[in-house]
C-alpha positions in Angstrom: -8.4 -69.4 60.7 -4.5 -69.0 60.7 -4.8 -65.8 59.1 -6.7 -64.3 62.0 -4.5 -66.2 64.7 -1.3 -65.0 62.7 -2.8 -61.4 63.0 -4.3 -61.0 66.3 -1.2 -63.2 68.1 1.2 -60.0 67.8 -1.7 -57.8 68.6 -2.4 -59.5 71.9 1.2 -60.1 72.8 1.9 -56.1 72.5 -0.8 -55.8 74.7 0.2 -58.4 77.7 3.8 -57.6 77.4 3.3 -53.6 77.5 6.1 -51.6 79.6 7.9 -55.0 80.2 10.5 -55.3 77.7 9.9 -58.9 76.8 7.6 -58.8 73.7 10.3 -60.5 71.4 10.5 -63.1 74.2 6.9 -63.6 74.4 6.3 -63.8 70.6 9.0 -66.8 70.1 7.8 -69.0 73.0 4.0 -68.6 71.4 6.0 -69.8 68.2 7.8 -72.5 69.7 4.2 -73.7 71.3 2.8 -73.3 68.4 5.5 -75.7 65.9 5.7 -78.0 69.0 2.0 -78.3 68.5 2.0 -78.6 64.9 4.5 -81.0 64.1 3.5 -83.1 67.2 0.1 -83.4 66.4 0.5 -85.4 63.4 2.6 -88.0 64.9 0.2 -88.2 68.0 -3.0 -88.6 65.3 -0.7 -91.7 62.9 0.5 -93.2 66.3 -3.6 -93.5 67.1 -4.9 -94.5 63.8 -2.4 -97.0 63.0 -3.2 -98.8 66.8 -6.4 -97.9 67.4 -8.0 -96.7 64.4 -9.9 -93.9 62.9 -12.8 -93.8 65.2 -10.1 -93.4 68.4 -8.3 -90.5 66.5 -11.4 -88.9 66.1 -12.4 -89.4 69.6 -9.0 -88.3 70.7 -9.3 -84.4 68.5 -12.8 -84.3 70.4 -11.3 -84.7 73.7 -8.6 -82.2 73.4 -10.8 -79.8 71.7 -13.7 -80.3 74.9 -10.5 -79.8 77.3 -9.7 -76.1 75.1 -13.4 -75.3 75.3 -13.3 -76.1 79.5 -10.3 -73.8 80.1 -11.4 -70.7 77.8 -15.0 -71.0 79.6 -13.4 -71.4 83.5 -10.6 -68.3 82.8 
């Protein structure tokens, strides 16, 4: 799956950002969301488990992923 986001991510980008000038802009914030994400999401997911436990974390990953789902279907 991070093959085809690591391919298609540039693709996209040269097409929102075309005639503006701010491709190379655009491309390092989607980076910078993206390692925010990554390395925050395993601290969020220990911080759960070790207070709450597995079943929480879980429950936590299936709420964020519902809330991804709800904004690609409304835009």
């Amino acid at each position: 799956m991070a093959g085809i986001f690591g391919a298609i991510t540039p693709l996209v980008l040269a097409d929102l950002m075309r005639g503006t000038g701010r491709y190379n802009i655009a491309q390092g914030v989607v980076a910078t969301v993206q390692g925010i994400g990554a390395s925050s999401s395993g601290l969020v997911a220990g911080l759960i488990v070790d207070n709450f436990g597995y079943t929480a974390a879980f429950g936590e990953a299936a709420v964020v992923a519902a809330i991804a789902l709800a904004v690609l279907v409304r835009f």
